[in-house]
N, C-alpha and C positions, 0 to 999 in steps of 0.2 A: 203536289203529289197526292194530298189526302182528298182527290177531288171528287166527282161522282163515278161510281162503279160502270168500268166498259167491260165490254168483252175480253175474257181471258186475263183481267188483273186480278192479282192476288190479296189479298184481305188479312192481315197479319197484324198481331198483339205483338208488343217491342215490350219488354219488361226488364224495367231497370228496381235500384235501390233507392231512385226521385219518382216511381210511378212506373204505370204502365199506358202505355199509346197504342192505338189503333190507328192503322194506318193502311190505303187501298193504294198499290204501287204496282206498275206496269211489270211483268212476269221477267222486262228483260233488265231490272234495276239491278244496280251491285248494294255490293252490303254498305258503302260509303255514303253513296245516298240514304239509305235508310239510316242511317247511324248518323248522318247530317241532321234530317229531318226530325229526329228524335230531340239532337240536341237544340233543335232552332224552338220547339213547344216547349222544351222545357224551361230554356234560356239557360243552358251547360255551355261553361264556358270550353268545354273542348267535345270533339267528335271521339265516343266510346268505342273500344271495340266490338265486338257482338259473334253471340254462338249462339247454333242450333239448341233444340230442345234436347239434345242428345251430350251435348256438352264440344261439338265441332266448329273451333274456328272458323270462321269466317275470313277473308281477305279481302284489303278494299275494294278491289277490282273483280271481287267475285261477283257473276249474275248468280240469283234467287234462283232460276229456272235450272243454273246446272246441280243445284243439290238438291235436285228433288222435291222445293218447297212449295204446297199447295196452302188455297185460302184455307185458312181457322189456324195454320202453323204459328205456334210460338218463337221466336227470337230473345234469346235473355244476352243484356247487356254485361259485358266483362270489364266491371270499373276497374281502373288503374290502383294497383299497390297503395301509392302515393295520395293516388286521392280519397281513399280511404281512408288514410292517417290523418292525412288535414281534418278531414270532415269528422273526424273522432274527438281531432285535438279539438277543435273550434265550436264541438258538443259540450265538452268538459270545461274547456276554459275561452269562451268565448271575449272576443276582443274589442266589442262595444263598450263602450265607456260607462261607469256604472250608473243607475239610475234614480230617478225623486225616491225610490224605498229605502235605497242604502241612505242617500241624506236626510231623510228622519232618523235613520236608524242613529247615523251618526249624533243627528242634536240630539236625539233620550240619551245617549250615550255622556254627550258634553251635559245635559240637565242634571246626569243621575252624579256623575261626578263632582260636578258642581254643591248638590245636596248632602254626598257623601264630606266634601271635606269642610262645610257647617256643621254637620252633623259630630265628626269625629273628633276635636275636642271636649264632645262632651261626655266622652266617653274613656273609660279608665283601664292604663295597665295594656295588656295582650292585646284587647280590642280594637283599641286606637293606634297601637302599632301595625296589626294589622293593614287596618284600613289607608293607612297613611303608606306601605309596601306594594298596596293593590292600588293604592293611584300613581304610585310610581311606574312600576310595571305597566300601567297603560297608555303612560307617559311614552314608557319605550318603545313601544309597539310603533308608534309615529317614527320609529327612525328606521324603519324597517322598508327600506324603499320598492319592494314587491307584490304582485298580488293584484288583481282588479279594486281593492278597497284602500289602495296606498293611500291613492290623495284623503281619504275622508279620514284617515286613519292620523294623515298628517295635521290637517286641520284640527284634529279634536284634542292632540296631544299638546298644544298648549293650556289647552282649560284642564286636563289632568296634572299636567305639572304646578300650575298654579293653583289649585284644592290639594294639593300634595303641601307646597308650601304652606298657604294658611292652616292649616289643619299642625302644621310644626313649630311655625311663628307665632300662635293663636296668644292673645293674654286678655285674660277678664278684664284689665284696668280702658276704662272705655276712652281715653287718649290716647290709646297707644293702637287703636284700632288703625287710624292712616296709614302710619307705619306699616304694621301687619299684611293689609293689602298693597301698599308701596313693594312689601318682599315676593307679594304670590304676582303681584306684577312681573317685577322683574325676570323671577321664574318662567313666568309664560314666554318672556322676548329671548331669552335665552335659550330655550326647548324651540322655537320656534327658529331661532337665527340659524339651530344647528339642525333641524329635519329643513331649512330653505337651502343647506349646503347640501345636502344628498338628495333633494327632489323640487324641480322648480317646478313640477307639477301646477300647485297651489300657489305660486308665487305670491300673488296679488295680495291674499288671505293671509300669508305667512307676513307678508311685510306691513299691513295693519298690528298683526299682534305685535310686533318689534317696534311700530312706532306707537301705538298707541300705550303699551308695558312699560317702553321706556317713559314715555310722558308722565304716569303715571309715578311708577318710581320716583322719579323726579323733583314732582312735585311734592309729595307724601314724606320723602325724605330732606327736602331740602324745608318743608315746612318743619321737620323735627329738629331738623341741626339748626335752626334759628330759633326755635322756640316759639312759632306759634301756631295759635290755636287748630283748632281743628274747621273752626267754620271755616279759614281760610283756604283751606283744603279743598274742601267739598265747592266752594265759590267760583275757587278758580276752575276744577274740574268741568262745572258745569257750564261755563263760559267757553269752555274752550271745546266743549261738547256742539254745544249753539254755535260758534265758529265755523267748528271743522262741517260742520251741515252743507254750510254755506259754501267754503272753500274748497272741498275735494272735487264738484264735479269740474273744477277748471285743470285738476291737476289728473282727472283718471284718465284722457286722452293722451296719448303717449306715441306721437308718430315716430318714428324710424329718420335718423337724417336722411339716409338713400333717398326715400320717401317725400319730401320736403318739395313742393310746388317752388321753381325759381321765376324770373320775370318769364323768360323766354316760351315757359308752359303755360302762361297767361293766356296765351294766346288763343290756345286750343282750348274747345269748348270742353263740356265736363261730358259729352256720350261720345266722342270721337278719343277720348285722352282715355281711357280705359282697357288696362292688358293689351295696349299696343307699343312698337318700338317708338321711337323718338326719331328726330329728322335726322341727326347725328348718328343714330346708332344704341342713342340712350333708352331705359327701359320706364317708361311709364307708370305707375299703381298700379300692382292688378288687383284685380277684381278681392282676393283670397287675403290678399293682404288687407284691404281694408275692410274684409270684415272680423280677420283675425284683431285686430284695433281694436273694434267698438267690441267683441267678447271680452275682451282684456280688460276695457274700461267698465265695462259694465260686471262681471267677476270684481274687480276694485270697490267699485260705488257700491256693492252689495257688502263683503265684509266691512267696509268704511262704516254701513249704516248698522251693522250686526256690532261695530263698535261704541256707534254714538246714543245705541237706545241701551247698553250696558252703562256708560258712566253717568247717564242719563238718570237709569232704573239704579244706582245707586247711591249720585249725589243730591239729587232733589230734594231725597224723606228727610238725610241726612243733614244736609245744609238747615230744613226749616225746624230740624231737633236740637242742631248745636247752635244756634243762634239764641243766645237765651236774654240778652235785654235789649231795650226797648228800640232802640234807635237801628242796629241789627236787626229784631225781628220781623222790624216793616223793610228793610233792605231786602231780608233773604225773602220774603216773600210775593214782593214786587219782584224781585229776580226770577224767581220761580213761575211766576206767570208768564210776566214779558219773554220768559227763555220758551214754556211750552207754547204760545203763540206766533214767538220766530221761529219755532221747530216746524210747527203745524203751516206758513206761510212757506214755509222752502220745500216744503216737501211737493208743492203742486210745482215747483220748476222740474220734479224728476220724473224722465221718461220713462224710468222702467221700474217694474210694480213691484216688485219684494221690496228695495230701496225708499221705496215712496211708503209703503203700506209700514214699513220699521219708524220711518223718521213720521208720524201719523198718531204710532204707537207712543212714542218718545214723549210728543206733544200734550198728549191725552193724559199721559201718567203725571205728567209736570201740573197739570190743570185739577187731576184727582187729589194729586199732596195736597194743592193750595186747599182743597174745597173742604177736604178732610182737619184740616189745621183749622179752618174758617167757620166751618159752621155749626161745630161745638159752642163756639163762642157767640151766638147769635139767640135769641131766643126762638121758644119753639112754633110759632104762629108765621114770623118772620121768617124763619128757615124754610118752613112749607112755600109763601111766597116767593124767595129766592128761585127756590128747586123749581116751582110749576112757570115761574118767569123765562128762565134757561129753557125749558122746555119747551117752549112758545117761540123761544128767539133762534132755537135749535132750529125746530119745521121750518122756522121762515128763511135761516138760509140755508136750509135743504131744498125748499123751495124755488129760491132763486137761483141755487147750484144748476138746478136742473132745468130750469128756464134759459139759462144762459150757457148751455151746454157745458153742465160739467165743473160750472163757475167759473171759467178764466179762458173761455174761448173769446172774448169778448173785449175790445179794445178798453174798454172803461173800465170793465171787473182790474184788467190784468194790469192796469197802469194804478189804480186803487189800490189790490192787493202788495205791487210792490212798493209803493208810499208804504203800507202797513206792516212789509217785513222789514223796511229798512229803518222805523219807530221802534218796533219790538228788538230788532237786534240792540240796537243802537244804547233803548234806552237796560236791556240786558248786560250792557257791558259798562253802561255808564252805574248800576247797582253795586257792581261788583267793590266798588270804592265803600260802599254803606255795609252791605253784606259783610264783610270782610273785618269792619270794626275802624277802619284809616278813618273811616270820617269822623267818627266819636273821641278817638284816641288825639286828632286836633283838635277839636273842639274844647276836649278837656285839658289838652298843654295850652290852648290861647288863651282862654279864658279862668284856668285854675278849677274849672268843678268838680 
């Protein structure tokens, strides 16, 4: 319609509230055409009405030529009631799902929380009440299941609830610290189990905090009600950190029984079995579905690793400070190695990058305690040597990383590296008997020392 100008067509501006169109249309067009052709440039999903410059309906079957309309004549589009409200509401409260600003927003949000209830027993009277009412309150706000910021709102209200807790349970005597986080633990699984009953939004993340708080608790508490110490704590934490590394990505895949390939679908290939019926009448995977899966799993493997570099970045310092004689200290500290190099070895099995770049973090932090505990104790000529050695052995398998694409593209790298997480794990958990003090405590009932 808007083709090259002939004889005797008409040359008309369409002006709507999405723009205005120019358009060259034969003298004997009705207003439906023209009000087609409007909504086909602009991609509207329906054909508008349309009035004269005077304010005069138009009809769809009206011709141009019987109102008189010559070329340069304006047309204004007459939007619908309705879709004026839509397009108001969908201004104001648009229904895109929120985006990476709000989830910053949210983690300073979980940070500053987090610092607030360190911060607030140390502070007296009014103040510390305060602060301890204002992490409640934002505790609550997670149960509030409305709003475009529900889910992030959901997710952070377990870290408020648990800096609510410690900041209540807080006590200077430094054994009784596992406990105290054993309590902001359970706080978090319990704010958590109950914003996962009014909004499975977040499921994946909700069910981390509930198993990971319960774990926690758990152990924290079940180490107090037998009476021991505190490195056993932080030991087993850190084991089961290194573990769950390992373990979650077999468990964040989570098919559908519907869903579930039986013999008979064996048969058919994998680009013919895709959103189609079945010989039967049965319905195939479609396409929606299985990418609905891997977001699920992948949402999962992301909270999972926002778990495992938490009791990670807490047990580590922890373990190589309460480990105070001799036979323990080289436990906890072989432990702390061997766990941040099986940290550091699992994370090149995960395919997707926050997960991988957390469980990277974990490793790294676990490698800084050792280095920080180690080379106080070193003299100072020695220590230079150490540091500029590491740094030389660093380039070289930077080096090779990137020769070998990436370091584990490579049948040799990747069958190497897994010999070396399954050493690091292995011998990570075989510590845990030293770290923990079981082996000194036989040692001294066999032998009397």
């Amino acid at each position: 319609m808007a083709g090259n100008r002939i004889a005797g067509s008409l040359a008309l501006t369409v002006h709507g509230t999405r723009g205005a169109v120019d358009l060259v249309v034969p003298p004997d067009a009705t207003a439906l055409d023209v009000a087609s052709e409007y909504a086909a440039q602009l991609g509207l999903g329906h054909v508008p009405p349309l009035l004269t410059r005077l304010g005069e309906a138009l009809g769809p079957q009206d011709r141009l030529s019987g109102h008189g309309l010559v070329s340069g004549d304006l047309l204004v589009v007459a939007e619908p009631a309705a879709v004026r409200r839509e397009r108001r509401r969908s201004a104001v409260r648009p229904d895109e799902p929120a985006g990476p600003l709000s989830a910053l927003v949210a983690a300073l949000a979980a940070a500053q929380a987090v610092a607030a209830g360190w911060l607030a027993p140390h502070l007296a009277g009014p103040r510390h009440d305060l602060v301890v009412w204002l992490l409640i309150l934002g505790a609550a706000t997670g149960l509030v299941p409305a709003g475009r910021l529900a889910h992030r709102r959901a997710v952070v209200a377990p870290v408020f609830a648990a800096a609510a807790a410690y900041a209540i349970a807080w006590d200077p005597a430094p054994e009784r610290l596992p406990s105290v986080l054993g309590v902001a633990a359970l706080a978090a699984a319990v704010t958590a189990a109950m914003v996962r009953a009014l909004d499975r939004g977040v499921e994946e993340a909700l069910r981390v905090f509930i198993v990971a708080g319960s774990l926690v608790f758990v152990v924290t508490c079940g180490a107090a009600l037998l009476g021991a110490p505190e490195r056993v704590v932080w030991a087993v934490l850190l084991a089961a950190a290194v573990l769950a590394a390992r373990v979650i990505p077999a468990q964040a895949v989570d098919v559908p029984d519907a869903y579930l390939v039986d013999l008979e679908r064996l048969a058919v290939s994998a680009w013919s079995a895709r959103a189609q019926a079945g010989r039967r009448g049965r319905t195939i995977v479609p396409v929606a579905a299985v990418a609905e899966v891997a977001a699920r799993g992948a949402r999962l493997l992301q909270a999972a690793s926002v778990a495992v570099l938490v009791l990670v970045l807490l047990s580590a310092p922890l373990l190589l400070s309460a480990a105070d004689l001799a036979v323990d200290r080289v436990g906890a500290r072989i432990m702390v190695g061997l766990g941040g190099a099986s940290l550091l070895f699992t994370a090149r099995s995960y395919r997707y990058a926050w997960p991988r770049a957390l469980l990277r973090a974990a490793g790294l932090w676990c490698l800084a305690c050792l280095l920080v505990v180690l080379l106080p104790r070193v003299e100072g000529g020695l220590a230079v040597t150490l540091v500029c050695l590491a740094i030389v052995v660093a380039l070289g398998v930077l080096a090779a990383a990137v020769a070998t694409g990436r370091g584990w593209r490579s049948a040799w790298w990747a069958a190497r590296a897994d010999l070396a997480e399954a050493v690091a794990m292995a011998g990570t958990l075989s510590m845990l008997v030293v770290a923990t003090g079981f082996f000194r405590s036989l040692w001294e009932s066999r032998f009397g020392v």
